[in-house]
PQR file of N, CA, C, O and H, with PARSE charges and radii, in Angstrom:
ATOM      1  N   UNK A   1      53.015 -18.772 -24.458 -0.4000 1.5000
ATOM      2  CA  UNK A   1      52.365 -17.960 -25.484 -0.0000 2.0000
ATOM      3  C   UNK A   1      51.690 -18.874 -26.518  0.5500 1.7000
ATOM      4  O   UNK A   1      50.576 -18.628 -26.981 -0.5500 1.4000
ATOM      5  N   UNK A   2      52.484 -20.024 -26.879 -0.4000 1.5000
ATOM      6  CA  UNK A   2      51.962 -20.748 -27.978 -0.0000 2.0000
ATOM      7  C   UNK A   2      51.198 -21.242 -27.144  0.5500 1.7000
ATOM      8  O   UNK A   2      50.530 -20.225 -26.958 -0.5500 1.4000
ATOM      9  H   UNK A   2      53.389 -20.225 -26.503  0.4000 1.0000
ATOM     10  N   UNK A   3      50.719 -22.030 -26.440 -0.4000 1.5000
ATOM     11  CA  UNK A   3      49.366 -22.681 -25.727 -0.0000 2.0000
ATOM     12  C   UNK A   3      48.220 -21.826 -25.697  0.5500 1.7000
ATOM     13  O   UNK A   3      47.178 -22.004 -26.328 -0.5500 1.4000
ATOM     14  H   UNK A   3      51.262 -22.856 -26.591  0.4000 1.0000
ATOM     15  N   UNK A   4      48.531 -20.719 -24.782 -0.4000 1.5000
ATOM     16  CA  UNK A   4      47.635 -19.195 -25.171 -0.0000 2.0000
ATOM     17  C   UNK A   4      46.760 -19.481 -26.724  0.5500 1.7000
ATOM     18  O   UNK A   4      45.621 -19.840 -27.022 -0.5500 1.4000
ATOM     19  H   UNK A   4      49.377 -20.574 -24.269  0.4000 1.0000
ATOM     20  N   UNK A   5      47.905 -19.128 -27.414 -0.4000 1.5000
ATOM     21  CA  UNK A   5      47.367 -19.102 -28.796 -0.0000 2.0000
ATOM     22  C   UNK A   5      46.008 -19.763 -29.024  0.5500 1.7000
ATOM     23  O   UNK A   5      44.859 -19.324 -29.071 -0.5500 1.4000
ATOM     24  H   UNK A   5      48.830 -18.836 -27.172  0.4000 1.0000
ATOM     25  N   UNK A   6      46.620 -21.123 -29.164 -0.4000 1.5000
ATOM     26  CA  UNK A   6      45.719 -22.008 -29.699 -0.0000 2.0000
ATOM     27  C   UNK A   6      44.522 -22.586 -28.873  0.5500 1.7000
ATOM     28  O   UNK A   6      43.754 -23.364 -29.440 -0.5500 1.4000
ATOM     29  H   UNK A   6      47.554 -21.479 -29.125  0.4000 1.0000
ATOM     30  N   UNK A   7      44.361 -22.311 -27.811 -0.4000 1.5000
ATOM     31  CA  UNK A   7      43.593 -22.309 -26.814 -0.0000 2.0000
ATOM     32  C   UNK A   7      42.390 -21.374 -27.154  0.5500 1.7000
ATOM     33  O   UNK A   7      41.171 -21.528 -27.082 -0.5500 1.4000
ATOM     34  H   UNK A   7      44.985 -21.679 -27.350  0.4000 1.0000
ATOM     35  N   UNK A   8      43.346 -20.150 -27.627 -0.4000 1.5000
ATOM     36  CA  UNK A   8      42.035 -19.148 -27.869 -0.0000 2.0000
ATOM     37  C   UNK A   8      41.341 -19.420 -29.290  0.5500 1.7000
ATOM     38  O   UNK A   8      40.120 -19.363 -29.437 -0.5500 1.4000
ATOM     39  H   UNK A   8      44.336 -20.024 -27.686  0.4000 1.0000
ATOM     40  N   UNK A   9      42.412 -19.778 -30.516 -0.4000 1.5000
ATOM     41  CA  UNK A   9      41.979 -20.008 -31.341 -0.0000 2.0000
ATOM     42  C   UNK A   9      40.776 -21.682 -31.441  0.5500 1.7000
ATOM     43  O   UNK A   9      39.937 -21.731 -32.340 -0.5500 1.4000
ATOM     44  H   UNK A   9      43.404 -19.824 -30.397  0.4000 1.0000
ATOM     45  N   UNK A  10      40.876 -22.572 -30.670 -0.4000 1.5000
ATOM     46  CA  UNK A  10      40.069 -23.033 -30.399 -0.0000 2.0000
ATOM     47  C   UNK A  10      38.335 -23.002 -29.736  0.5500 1.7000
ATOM     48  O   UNK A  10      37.347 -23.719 -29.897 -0.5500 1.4000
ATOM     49  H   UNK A  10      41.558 -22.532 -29.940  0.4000 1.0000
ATOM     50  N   UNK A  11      38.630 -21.798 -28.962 -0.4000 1.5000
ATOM     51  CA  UNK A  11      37.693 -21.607 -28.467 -0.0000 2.0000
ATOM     52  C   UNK A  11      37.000 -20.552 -29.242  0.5500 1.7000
ATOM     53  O   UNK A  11      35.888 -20.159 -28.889 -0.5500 1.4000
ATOM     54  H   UNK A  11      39.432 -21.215 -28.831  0.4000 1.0000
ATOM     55  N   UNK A  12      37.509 -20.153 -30.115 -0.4000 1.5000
ATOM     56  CA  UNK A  12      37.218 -19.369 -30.574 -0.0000 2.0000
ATOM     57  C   UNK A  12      35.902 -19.948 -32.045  0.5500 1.7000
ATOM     58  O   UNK A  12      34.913 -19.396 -32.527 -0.5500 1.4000
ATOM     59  H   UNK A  12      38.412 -20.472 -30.402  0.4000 1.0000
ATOM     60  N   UNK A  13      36.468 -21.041 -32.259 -0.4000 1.5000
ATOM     61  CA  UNK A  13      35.615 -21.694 -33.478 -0.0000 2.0000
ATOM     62  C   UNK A  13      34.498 -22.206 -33.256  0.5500 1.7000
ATOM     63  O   UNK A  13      33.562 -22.311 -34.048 -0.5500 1.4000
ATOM     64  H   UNK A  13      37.271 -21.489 -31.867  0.4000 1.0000
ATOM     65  N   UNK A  14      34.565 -22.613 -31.939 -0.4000 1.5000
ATOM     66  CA  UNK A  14      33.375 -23.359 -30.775 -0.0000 2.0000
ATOM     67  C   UNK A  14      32.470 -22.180 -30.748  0.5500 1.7000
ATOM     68  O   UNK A  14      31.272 -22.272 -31.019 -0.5500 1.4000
ATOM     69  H   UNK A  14      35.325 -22.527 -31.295  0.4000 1.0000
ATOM     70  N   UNK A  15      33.155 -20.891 -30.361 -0.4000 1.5000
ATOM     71  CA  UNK A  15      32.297 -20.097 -30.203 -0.0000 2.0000
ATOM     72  C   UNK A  15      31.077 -20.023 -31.606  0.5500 1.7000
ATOM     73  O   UNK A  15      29.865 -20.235 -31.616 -0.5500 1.4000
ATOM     74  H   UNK A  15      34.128 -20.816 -30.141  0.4000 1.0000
ATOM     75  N   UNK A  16      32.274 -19.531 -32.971 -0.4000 1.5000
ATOM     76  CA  UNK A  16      31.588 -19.406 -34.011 -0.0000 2.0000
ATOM     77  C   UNK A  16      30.578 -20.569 -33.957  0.5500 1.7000
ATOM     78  O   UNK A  16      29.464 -20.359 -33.476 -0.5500 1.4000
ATOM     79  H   UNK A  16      33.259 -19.359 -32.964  0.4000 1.0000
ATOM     80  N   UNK A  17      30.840 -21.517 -34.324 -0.4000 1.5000
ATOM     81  CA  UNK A  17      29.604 -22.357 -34.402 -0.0000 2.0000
ATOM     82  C   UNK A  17      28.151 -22.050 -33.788  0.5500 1.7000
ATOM     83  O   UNK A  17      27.085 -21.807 -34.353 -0.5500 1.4000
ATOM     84  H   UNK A  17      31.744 -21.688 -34.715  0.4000 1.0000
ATOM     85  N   UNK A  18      28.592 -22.178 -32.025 -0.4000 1.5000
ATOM     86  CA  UNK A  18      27.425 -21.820 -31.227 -0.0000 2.0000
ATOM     87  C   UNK A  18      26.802 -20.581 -31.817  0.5500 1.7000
ATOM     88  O   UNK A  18      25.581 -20.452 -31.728 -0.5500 1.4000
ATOM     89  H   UNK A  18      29.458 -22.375 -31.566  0.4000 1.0000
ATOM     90  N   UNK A  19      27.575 -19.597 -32.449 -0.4000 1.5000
ATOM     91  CA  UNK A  19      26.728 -18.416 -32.507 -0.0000 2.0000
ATOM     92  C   UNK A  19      25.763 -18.584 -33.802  0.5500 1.7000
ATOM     93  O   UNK A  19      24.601 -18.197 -33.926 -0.5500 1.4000
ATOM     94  H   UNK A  19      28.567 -19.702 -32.522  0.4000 1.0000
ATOM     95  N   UNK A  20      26.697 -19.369 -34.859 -0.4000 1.5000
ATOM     96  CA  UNK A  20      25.510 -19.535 -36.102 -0.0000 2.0000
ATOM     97  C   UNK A  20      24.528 -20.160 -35.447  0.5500 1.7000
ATOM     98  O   UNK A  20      23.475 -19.637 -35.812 -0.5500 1.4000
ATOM     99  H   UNK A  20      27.641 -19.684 -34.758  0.4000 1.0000
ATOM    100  N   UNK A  21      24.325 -20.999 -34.677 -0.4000 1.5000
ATOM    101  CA  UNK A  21      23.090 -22.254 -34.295 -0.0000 2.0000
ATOM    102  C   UNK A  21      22.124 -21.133 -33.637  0.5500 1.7000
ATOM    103  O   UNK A  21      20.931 -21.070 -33.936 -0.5500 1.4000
ATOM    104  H   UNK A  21      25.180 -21.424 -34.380  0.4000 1.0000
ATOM    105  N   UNK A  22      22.711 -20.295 -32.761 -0.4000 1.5000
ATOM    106  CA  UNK A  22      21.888 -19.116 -32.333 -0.0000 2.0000
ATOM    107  C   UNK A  22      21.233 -18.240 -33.244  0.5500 1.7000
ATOM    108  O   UNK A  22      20.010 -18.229 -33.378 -0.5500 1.4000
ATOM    109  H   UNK A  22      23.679 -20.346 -32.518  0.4000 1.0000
ATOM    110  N   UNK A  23      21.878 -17.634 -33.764 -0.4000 1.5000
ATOM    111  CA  UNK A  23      21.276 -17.090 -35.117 -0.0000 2.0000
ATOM    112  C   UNK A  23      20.116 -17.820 -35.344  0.5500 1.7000
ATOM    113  O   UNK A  23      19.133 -17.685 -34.615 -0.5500 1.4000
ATOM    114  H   UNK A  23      22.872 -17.642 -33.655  0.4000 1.0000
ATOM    115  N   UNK A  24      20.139 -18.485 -36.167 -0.4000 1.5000
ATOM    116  CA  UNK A  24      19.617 -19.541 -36.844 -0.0000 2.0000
ATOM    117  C   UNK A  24      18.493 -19.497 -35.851  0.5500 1.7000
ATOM    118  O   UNK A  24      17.454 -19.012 -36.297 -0.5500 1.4000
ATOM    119  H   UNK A  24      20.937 -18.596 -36.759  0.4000 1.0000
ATOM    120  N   UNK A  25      18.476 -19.812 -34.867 -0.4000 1.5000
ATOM    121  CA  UNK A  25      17.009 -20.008 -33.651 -0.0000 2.0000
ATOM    122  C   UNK A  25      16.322 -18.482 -33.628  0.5500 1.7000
ATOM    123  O   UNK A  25      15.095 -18.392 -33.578 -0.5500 1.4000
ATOM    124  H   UNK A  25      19.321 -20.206 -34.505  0.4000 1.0000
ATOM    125  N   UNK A  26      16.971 -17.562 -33.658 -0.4000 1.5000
ATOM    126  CA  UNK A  26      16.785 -15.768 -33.524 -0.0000 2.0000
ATOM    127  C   UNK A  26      16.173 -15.367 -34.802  0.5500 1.7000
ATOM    128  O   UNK A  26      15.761 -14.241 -35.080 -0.5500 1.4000
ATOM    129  H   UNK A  26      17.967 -17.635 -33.698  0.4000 1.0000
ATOM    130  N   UNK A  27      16.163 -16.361 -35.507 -0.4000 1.5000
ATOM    131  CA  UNK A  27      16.106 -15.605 -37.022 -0.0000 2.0000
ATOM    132  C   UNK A  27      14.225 -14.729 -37.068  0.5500 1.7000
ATOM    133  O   UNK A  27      13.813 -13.786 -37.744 -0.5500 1.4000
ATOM    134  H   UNK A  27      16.498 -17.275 -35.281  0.4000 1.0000
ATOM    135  N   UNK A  28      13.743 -15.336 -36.342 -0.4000 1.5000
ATOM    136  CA  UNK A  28      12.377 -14.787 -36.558 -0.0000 2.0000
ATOM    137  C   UNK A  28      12.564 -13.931 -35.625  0.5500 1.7000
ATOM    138  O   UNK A  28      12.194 -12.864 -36.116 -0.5500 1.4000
ATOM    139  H   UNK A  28      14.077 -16.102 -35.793  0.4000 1.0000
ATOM    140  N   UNK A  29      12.927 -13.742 -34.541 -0.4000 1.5000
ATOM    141  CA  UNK A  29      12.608 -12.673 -33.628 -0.0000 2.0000
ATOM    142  C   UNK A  29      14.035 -11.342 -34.379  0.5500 1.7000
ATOM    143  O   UNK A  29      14.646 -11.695 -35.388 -0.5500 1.4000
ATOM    144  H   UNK A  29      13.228 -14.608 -34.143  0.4000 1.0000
ATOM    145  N   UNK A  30      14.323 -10.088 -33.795 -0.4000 1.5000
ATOM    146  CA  UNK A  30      15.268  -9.333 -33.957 -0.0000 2.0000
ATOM    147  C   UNK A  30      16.510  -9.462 -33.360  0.5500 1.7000
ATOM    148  O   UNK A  30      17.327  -8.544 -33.426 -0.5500 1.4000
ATOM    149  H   UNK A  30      13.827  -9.801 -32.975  0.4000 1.0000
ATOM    150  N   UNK A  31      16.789 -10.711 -32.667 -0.4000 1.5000
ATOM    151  CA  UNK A  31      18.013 -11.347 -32.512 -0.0000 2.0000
ATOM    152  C   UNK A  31      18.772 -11.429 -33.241  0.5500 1.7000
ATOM    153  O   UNK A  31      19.936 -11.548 -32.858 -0.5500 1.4000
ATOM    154  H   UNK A  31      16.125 -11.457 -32.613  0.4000 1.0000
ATOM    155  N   UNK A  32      18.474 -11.405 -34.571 -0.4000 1.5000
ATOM    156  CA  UNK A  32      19.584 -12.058 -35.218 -0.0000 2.0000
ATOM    157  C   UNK A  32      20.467 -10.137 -35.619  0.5500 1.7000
ATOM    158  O   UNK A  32      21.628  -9.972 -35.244 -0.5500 1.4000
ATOM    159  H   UNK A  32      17.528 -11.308 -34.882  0.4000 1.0000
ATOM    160  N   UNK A  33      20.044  -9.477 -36.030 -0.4000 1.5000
ATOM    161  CA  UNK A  33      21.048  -8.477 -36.195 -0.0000 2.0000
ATOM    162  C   UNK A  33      22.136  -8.143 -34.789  0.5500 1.7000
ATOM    163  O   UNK A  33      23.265  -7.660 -34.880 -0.5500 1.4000
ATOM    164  H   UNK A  33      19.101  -9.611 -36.334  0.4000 1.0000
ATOM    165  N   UNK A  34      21.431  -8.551 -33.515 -0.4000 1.5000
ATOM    166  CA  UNK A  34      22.200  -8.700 -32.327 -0.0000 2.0000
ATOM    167  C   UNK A  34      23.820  -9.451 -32.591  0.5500 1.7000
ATOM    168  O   UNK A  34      24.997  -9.094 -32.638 -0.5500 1.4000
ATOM    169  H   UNK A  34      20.514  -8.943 -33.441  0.4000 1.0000
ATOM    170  N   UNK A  35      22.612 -11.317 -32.783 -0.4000 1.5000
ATOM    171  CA  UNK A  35      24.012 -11.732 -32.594 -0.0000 2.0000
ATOM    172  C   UNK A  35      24.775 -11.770 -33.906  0.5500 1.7000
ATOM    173  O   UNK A  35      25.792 -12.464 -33.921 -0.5500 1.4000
ATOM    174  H   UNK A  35      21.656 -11.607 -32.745  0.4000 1.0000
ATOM    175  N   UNK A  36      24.451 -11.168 -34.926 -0.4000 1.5000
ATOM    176  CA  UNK A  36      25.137 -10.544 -36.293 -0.0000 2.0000
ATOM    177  C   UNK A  36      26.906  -9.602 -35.281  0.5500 1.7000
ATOM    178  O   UNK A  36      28.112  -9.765 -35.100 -0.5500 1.4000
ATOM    179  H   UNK A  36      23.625 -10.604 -34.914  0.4000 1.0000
ATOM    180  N   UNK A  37      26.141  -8.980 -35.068 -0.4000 1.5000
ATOM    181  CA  UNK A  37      26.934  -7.562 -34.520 -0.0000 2.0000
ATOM    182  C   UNK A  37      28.207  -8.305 -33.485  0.5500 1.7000
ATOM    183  O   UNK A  37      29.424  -8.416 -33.630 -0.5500 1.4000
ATOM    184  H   UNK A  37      25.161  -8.847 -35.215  0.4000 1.0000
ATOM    185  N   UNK A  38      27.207  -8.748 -32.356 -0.4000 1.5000
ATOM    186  CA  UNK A  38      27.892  -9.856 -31.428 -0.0000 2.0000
ATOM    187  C   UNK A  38      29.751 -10.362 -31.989  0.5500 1.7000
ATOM    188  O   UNK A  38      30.877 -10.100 -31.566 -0.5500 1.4000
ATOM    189  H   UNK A  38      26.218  -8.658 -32.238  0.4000 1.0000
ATOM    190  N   UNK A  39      28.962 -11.511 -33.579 -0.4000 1.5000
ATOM    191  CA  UNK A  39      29.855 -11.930 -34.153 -0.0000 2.0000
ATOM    192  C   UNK A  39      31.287 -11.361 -34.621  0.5500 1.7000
ATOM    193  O   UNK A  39      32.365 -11.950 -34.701 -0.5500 1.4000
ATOM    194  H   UNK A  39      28.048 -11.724 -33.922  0.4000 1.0000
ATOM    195  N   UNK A  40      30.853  -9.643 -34.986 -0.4000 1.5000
ATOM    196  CA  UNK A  40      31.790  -9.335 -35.587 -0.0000 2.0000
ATOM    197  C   UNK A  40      32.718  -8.392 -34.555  0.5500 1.7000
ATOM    198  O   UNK A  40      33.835  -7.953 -34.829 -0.5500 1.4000
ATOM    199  H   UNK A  40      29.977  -9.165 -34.921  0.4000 1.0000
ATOM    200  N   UNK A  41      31.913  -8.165 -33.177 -0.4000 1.5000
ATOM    201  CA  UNK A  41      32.817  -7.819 -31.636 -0.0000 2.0000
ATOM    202  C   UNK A  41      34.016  -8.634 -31.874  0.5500 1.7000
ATOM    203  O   UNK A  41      35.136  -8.391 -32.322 -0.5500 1.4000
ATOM    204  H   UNK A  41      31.005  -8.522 -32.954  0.4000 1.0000
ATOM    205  N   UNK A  42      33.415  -9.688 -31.425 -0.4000 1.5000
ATOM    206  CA  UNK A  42      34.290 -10.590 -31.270 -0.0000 2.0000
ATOM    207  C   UNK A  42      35.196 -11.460 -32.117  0.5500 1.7000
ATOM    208  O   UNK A  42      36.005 -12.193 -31.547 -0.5500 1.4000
ATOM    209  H   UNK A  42      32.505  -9.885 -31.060  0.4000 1.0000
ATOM    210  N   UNK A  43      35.127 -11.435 -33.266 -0.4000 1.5000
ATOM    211  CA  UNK A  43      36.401 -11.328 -34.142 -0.0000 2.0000
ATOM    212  C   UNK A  43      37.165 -10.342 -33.873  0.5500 1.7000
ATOM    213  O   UNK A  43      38.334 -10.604 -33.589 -0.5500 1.4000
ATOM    214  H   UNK A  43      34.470 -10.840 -33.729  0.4000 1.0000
ATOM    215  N   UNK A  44      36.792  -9.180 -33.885 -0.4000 1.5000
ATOM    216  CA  UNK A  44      37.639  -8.005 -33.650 -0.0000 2.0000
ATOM    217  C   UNK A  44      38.500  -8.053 -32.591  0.5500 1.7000
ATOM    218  O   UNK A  44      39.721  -7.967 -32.730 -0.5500 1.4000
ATOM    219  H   UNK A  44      35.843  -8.967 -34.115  0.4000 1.0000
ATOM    220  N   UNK A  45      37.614  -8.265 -30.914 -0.4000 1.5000
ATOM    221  CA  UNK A  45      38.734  -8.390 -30.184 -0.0000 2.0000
ATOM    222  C   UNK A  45      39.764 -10.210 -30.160  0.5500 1.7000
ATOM    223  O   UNK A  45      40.567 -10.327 -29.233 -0.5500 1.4000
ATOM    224  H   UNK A  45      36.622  -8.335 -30.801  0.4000 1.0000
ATOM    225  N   UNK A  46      39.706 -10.764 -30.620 -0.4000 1.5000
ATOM    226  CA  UNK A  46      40.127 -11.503 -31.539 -0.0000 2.0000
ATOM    227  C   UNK A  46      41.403 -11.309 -31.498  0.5500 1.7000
ATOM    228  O   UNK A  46      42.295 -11.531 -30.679 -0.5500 1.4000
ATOM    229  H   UNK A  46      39.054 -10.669 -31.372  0.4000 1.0000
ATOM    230  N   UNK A  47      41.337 -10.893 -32.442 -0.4000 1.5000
ATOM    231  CA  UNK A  47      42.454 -10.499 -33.438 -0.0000 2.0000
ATOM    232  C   UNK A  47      43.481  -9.208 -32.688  0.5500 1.7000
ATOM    233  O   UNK A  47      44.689  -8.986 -32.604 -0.5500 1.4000
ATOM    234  H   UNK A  47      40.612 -10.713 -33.107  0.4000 1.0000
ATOM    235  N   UNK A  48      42.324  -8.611 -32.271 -0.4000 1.5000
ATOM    236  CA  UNK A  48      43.304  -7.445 -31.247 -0.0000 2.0000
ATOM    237  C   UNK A  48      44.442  -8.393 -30.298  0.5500 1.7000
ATOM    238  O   UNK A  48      45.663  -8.542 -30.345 -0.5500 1.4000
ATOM    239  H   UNK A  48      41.343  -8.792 -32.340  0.4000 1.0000
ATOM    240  N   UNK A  49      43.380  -8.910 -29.461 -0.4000 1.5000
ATOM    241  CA  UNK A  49      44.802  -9.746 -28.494 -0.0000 2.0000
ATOM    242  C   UNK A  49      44.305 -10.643 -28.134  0.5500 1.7000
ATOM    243  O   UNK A  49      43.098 -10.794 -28.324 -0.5500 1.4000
ATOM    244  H   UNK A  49      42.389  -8.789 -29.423  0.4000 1.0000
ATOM    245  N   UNK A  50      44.894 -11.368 -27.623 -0.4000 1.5000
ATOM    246  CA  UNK A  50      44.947 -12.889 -27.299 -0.0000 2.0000
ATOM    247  C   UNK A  50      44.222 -12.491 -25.904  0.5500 1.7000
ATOM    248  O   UNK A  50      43.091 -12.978 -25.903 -0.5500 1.4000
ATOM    249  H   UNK A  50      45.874 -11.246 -27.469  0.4000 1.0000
ATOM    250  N   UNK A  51      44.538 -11.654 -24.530 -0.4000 1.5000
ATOM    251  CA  UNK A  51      43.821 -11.758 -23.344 -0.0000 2.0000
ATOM    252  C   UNK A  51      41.864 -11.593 -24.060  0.5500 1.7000
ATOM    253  O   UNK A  51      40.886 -12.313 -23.856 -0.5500 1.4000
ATOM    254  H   UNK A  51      45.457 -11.258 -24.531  0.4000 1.0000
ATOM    255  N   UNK A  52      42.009 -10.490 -24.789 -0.4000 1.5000
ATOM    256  CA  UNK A  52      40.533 -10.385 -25.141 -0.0000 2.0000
ATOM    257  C   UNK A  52      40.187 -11.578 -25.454  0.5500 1.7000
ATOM    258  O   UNK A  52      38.974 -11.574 -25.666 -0.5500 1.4000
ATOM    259  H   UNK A  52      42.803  -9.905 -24.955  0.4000 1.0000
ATOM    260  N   UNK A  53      40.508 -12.319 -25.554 -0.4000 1.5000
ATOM    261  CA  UNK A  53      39.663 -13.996 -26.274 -0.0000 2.0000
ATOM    262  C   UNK A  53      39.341 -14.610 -25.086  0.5500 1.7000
ATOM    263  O   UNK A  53      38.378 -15.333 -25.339 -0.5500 1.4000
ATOM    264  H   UNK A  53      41.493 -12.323 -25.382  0.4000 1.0000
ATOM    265  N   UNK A  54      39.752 -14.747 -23.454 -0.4000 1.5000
ATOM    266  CA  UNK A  54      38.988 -15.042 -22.985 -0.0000 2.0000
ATOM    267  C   UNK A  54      38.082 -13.972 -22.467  0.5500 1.7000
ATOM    268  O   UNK A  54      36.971 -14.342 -22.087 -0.5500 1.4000
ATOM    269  H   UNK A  54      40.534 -14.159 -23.248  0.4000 1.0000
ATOM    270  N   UNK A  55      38.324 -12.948 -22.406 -0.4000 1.5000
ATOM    271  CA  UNK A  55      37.013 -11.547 -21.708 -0.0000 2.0000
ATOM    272  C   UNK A  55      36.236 -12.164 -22.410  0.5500 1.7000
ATOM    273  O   UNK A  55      35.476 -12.939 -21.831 -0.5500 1.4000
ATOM    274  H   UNK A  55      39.226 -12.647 -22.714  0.4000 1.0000
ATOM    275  N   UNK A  56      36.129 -12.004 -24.320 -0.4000 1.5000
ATOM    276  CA  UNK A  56      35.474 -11.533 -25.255 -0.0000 2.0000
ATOM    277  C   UNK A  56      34.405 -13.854 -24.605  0.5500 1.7000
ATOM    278  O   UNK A  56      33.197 -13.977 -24.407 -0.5500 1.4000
ATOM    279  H   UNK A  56      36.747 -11.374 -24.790  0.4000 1.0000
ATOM    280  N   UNK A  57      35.266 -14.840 -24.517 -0.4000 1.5000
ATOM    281  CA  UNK A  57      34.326 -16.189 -24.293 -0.0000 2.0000
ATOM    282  C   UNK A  57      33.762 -15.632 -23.011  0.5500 1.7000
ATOM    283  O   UNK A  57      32.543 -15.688 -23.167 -0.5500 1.4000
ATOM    284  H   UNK A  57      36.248 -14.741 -24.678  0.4000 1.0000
ATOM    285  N   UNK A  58      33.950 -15.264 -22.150 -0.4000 1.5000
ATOM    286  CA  UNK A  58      33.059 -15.141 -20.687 -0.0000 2.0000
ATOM    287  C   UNK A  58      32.171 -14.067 -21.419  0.5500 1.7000
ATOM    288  O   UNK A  58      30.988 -14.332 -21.205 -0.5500 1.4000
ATOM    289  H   UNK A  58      34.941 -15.218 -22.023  0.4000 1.0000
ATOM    290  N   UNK A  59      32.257 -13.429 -21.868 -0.4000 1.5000
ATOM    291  CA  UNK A  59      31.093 -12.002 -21.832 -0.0000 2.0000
ATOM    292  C   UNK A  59      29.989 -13.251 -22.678  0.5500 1.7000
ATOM    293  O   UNK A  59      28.850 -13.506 -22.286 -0.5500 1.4000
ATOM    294  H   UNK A  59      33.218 -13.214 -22.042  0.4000 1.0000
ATOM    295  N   UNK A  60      30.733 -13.964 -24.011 -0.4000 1.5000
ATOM    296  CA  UNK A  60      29.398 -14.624 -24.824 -0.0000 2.0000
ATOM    297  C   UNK A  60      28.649 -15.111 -24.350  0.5500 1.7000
ATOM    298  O   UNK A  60      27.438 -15.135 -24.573 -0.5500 1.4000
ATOM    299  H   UNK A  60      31.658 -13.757 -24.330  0.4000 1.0000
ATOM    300  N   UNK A  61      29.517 -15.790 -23.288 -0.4000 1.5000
ATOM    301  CA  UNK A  61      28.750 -17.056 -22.693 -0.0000 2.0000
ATOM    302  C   UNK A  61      27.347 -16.647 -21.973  0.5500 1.7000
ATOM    303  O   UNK A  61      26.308 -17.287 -22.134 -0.5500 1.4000
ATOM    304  H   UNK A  61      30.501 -15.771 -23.107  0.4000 1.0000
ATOM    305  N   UNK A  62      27.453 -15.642 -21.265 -0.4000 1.5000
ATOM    306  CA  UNK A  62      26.293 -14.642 -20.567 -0.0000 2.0000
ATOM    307  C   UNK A  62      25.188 -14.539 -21.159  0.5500 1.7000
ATOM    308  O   UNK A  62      24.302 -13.822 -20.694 -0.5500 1.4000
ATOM    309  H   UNK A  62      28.298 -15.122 -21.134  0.4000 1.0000
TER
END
């Protein structure tokens, strides 16, 4: 469980990052309210459970 954890919580910060840098590139087109929204999915399932943290990295990655 504890490996779980922090595994997700790792990947999880990686994610954040990548998504600001995205943003940031989207900002002129209507991307960015996308990956706005995106961002706050995925905190949510997050926090819900630990399996959602990898669904929630494979779906981003797409």
């Amino acid at each position: 469980m504890g490996l779980h954890r922090r595994s997700c919580r790792k990947t999880f910060r990686l994610k954040n990052i990548a998504n600001k840098i995205i943003t940031k590139k989207l900002t002129d087109k209507n991307g960015l309210l996308i990956l706005f929204q995106t961002k706050v999915i995925f905190c949510q399932y997050f926090i819900s459970s630990d399996n959602a943290c990898l669904e929630s990295t494979f779906w981003s990655r797409e």
